[in-house]
C-alpha positions in Angstrom: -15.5 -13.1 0.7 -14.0 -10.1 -1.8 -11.5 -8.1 -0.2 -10.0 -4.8 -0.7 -7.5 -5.4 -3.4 -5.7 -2.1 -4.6 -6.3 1.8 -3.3 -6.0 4.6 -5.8 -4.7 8.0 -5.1 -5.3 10.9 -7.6 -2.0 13.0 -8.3 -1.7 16.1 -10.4 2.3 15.5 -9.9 3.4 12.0 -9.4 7.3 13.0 -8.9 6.0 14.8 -6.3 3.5 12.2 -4.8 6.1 9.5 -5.0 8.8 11.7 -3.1 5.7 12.7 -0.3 4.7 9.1 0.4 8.4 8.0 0.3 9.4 9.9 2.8 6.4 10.0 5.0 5.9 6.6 5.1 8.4 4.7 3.3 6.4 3.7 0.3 8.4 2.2 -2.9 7.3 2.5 -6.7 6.9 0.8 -9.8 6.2 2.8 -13.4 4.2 0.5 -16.3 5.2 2.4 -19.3 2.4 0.5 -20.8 -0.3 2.1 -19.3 1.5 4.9 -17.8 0.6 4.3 -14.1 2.8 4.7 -11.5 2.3 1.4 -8.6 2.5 2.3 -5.3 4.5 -0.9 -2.8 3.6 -0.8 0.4 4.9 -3.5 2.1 1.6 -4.6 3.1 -1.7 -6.2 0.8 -3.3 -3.7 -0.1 -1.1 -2.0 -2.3 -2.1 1.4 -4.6 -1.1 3.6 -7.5 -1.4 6.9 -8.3 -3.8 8.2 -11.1 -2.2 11.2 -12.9 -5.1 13.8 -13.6 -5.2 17.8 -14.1 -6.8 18.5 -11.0 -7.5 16.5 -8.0 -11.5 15.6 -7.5 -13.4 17.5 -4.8 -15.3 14.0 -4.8 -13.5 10.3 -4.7 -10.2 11.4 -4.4 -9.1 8.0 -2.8 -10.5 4.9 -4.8 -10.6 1.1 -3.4 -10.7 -1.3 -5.7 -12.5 -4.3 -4.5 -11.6 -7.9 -5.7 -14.0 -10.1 -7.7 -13.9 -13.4 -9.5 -16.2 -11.8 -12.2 -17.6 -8.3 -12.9 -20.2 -8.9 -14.9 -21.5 -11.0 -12.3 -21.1 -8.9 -9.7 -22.4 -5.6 -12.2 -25.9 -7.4 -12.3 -26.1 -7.8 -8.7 -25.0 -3.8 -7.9 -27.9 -3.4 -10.4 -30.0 -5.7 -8.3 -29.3 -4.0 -5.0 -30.1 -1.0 -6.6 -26.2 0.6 -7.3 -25.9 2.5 -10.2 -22.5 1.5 -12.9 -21.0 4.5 -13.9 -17.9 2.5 -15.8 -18.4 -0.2 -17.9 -16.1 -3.1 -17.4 -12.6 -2.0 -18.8 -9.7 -3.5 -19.7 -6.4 -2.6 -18.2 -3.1 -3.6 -20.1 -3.2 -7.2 -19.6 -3.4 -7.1 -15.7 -6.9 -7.6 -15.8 -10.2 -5.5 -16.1 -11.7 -2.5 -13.8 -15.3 -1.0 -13.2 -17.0 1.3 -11.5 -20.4 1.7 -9.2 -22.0 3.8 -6.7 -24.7 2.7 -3.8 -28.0 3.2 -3.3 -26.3 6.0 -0.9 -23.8 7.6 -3.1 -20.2 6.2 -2.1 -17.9 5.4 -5.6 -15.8 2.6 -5.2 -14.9 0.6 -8.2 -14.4 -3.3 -8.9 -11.1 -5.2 -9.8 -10.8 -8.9 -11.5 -7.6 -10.1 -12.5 -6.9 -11.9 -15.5 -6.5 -15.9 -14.5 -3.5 -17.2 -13.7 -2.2 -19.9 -16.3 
């Protein structure tokens, strides 16, 4: 069974996001310099980050990231079911890789696999 493994909110300010989410509901933060991404802690599984854009999205603002063991795999059977990839599996620092699909319907949600433990 795949889960729901990390929740991505867009921020045009994340000073700002960080200080809203901190004092609404408590919410800690982590900055990797490497990839310049600001981690959201939660307290709780799942945890989030906040994507630094221009503007915010009129469509997928929020993006969950669902677990997978392999997204290649997983890429051929959206494609089977008749999804649509719109991103290609990507790397992200050395964390692990991300993609991204919509449904037969139209709902964006994008795929996370971590790199295996050694």
């Amino acid at each position: 069974m795949h889960g729901f493994g990390h929740i991505e909110i867009p921020s045009t300010n994340v000073e700002k996001s960080k200080k809203f989410f901190s004092a609404v509901f408590g919410w800690t933060f982590s900055h990797l310099s490497d990839i310049d991404y600001t981690i959201i802690h939660t307290g709780k599984h799942p945890n989030g980050g906040f994507e630094l854009m221009k503007r915010i999205p009129k469509k997928g603002q929020v993006i969950p990231y669902i677990e997978v063991e392999d997204i290649d795999t997983t890429l051929k059977l959206i494609r089977k079911a008749h999804g649509k990839v719109l991103m290609k599996k990507s790397p992200v620092g050395a964390m692990g890789w991300r993609s991204q699909f919509e449904t037969p319907d139209g709902v964006v949600l994008s795929l996370w696999q971590s790199v295996p433990k050694q």
